[in-house]
C-alpha positions as CSV (number, residue, x, y, z in Angstrom):
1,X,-22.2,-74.4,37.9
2,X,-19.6,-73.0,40.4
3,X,-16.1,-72.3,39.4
4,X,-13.4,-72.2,41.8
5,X,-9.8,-71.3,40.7
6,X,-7.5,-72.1,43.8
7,X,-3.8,-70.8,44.0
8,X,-3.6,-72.0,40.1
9,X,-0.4,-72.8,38.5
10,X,1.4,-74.3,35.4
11,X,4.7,-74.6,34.7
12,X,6.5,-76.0,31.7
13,X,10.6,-77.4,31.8
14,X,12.2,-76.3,29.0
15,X,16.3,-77.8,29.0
16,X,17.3,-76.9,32.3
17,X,15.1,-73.8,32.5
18,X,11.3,-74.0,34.2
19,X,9.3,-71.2,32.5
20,X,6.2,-70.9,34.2
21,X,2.9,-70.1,32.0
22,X,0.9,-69.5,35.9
23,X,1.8,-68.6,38.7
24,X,-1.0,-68.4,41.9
25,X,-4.0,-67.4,40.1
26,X,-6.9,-67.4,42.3
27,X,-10.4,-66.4,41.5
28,X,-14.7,-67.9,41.4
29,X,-17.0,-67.7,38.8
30,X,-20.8,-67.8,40.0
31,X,-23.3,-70.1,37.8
32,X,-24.7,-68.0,35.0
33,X,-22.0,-65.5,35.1
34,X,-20.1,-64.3,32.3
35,X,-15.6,-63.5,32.3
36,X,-13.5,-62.3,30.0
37,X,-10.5,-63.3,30.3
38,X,-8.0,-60.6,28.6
39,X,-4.2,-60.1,28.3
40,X,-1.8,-60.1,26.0
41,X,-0.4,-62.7,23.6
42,X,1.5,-65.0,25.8
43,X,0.2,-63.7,29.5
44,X,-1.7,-67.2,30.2
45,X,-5.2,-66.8,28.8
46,X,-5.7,-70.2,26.5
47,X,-3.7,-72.0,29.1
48,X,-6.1,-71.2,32.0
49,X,-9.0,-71.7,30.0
50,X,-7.3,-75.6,29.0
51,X,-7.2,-76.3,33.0
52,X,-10.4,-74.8,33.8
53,X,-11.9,-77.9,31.2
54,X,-9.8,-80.3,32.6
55,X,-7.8,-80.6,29.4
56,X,-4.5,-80.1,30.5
57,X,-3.3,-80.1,34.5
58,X,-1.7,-77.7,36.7
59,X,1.6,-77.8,38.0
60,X,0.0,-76.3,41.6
61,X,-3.3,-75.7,43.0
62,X,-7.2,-76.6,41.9
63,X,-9.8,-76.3,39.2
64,X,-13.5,-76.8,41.4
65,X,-16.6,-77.2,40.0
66,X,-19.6,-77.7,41.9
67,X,-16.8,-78.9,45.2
68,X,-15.3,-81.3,42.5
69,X,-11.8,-81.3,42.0
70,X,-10.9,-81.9,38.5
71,X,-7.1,-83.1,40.0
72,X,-9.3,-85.9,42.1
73,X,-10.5,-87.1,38.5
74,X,-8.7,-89.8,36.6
75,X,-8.8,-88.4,32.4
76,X,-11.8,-90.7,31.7
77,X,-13.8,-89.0,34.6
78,X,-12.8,-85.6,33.4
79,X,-13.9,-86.4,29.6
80,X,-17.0,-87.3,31.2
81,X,-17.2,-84.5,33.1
82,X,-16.8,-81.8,29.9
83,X,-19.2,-84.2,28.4
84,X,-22.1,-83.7,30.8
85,X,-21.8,-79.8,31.4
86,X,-19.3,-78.1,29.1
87,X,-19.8,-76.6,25.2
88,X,-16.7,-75.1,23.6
89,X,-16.8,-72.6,20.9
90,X,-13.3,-71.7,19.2
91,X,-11.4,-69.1,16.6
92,X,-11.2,-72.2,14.2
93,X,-14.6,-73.4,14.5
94,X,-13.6,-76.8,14.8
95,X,-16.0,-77.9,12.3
96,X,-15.2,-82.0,11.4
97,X,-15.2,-80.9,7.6
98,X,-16.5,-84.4,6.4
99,X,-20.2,-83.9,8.1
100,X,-22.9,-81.5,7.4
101,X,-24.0,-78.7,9.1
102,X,-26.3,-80.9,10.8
103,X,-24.2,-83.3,11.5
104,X,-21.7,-81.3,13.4
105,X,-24.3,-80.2,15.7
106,X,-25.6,-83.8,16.1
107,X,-21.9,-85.2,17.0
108,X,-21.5,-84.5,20.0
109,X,-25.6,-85.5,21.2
110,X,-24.8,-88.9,19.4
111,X,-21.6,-89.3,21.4
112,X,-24.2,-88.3,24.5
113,X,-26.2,-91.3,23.7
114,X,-29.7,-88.8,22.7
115,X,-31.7,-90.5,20.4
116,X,-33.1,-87.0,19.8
117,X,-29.8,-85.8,18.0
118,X,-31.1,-85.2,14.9
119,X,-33.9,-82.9,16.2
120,X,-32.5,-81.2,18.5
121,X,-29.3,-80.0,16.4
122,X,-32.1,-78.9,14.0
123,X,-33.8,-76.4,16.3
124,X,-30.7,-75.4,17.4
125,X,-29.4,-74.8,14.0
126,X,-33.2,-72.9,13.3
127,X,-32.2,-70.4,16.4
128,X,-28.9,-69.5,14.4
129,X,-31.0,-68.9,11.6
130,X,-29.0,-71.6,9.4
131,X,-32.4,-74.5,9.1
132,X,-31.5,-73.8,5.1
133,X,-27.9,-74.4,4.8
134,X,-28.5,-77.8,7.5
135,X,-26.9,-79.7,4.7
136,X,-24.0,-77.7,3.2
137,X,-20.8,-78.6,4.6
138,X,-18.5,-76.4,6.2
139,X,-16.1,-75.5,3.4
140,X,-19.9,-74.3,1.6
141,X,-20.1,-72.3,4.5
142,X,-18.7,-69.1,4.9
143,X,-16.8,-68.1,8.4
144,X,-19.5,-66.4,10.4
145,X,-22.0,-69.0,9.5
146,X,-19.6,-71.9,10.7
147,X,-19.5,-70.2,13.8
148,X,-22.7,-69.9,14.2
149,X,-22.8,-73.8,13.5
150,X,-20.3,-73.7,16.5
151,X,-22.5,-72.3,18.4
152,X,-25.7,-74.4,18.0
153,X,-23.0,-77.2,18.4
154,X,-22.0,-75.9,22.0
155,X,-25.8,-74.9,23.3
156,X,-27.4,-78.0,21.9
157,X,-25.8,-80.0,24.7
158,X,-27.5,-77.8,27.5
159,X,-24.0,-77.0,29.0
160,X,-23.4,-75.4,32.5
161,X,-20.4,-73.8,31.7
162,X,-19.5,-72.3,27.9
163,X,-16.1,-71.8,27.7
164,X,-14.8,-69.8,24.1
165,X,-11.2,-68.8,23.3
166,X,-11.2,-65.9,20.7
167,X,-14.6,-66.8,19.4
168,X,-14.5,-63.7,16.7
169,X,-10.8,-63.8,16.0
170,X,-10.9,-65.2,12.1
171,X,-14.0,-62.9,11.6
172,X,-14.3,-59.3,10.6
173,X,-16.1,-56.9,12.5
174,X,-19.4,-56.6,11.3
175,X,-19.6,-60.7,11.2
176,X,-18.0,-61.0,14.9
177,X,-20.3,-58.6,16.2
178,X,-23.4,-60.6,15.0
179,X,-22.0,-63.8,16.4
180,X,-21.0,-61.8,19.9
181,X,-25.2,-60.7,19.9
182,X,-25.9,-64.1,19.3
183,X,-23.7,-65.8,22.0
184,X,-25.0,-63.9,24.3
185,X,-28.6,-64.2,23.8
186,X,-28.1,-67.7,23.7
187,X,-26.3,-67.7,26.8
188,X,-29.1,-65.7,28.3
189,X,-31.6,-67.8,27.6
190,X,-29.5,-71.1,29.0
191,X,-28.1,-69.8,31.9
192,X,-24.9,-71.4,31.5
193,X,-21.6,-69.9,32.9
194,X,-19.6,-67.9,30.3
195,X,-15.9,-67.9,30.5
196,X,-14.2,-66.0,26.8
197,X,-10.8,-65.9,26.2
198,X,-10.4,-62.6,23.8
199,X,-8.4,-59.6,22.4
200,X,-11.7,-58.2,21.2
201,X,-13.0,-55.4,23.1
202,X,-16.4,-55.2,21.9
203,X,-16.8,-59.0,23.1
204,X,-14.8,-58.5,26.6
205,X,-17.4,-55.4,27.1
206,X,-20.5,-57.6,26.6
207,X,-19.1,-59.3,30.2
208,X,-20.0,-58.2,33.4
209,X,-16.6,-59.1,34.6
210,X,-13.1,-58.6,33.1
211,X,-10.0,-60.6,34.7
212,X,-6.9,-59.6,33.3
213,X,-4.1,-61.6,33.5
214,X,0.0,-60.5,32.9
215,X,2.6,-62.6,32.9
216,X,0.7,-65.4,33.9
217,X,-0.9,-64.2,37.0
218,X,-4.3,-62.1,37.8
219,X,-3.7,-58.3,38.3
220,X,-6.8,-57.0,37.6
221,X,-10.5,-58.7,38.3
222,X,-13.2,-56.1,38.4
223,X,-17.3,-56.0,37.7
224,X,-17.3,-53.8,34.3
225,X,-21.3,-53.1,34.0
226,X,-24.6,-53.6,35.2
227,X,-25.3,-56.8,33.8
228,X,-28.7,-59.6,33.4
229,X,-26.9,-62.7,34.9
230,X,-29.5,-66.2,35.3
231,X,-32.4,-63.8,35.5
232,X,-30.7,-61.8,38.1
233,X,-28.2,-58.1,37.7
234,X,-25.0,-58.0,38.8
235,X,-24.7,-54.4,40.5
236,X,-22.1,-52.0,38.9
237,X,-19.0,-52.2,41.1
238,X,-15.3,-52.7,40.7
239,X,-12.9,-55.9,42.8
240,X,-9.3,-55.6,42.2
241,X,-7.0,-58.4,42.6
């Protein structure tokens, strides 16, 4: 799925003052392509990863995908929208705490109407090598494995686009760069479009394209590495914004 960012911004009023979170951010993401999104704390990062999902709305410009407008959809068609082609992985896990393993991965193919839920949340817990802890909940579970449950939760729906916002940040290093190798071969073998919100280094480097933002606007947007995209490589070369 196509992503087309166009003159993006978001402002916020605060008393009398408008602070502005964006300001004209601009940029595409091909289908099966894979961003980081890096900055420092406060530059605009979880904020342009809310509006690229729909879950928030801009103050200026468009969020595209596939032509679509996400401005042109009322909330409902938006919800619907994430529904049908969007997984989510995030630094909390986001784990509902009363459900199994299993049943965090089912939720959101139940909510899809599959009446395969329960088997296909099982092979896709059996790819992040969790089939024996399929019951335990997540407080029985420790931080890299309910991330991997995160994961099987976001593939399992076949998503087009994968967005993640600091995906290893409660784990150590060792643990975040197991679930960074298995991201990304999962990613490879779906395809989907990969945008990561991150101040890790060793996950920004697994992208083929970094797009740093400061101050709430893109100053840097460049092709870091030859990298597999959708069966295809992305040649070694470097865009500036």
């Amino acid at each position: 799925m196509r992503i087309d960012i166009e003159n993006l911004g978001k402002s916020v009023q605060l008393g009398e003052e408008t602070l502005a979170i964006l300001a004209d951010v601009s940029f595409s993401v091909n289908s099966g392509e894979t961003v980081a999104i890096v900055g420092s704390s406060g530059s605009g990062k979880s904020t342009l990863l809310g509006l690229i999902a729909g879950l928030d709305t801009p103050s200026a410009g468009r969020v595209r995908l596939d032509g679509v407008a996400l401005s042109d959809l009322d909330e409902d068609g938006r919800a619907a929208l994430r529904g049908r082609n969007m997984g989510f992985v995030f630094q909390s896990f986001q784990l509902l705490p009363g459900l199994t393993a299993l049943e965090n991965v089912m939720l959101p193919l139940e909510l899809a109407g599959r009446k395969d839920a329960a088997a296909v949340a099982g092979e896709h817990l059996n790819r992040v090598g969790l089939s024996a802890r399929a019951k335990h909940r997540p407080n029985q579970l420790s931080g890299g494995e309910q991330q991997r449950v995160a994961l099987a939760r976001a593939f399992a729906v076949s998503p087009r686009i994968l967005l993640a916002d600091e995906p290893t940040g409660n784990l150590d290093a060792h643990t975040g760069a197991q679930v960074i190798e298995l991201m990304f071969e999962l990613n490879r073998a779906q395809g989907a479009s990969l945008i990561v919100v991150t101040h890790d280094t060793a996950l920004a480097g697994h992208c083929g394209r970094q797009l740093r933002l400061d101050g709430g606007r893109v100053v840097a947007n460049r092709v870091v590495a030859n990298r597999v995209v959708a069966n295809r490589v992305v040649a070694n070369s470097v865009t500036q914004q």
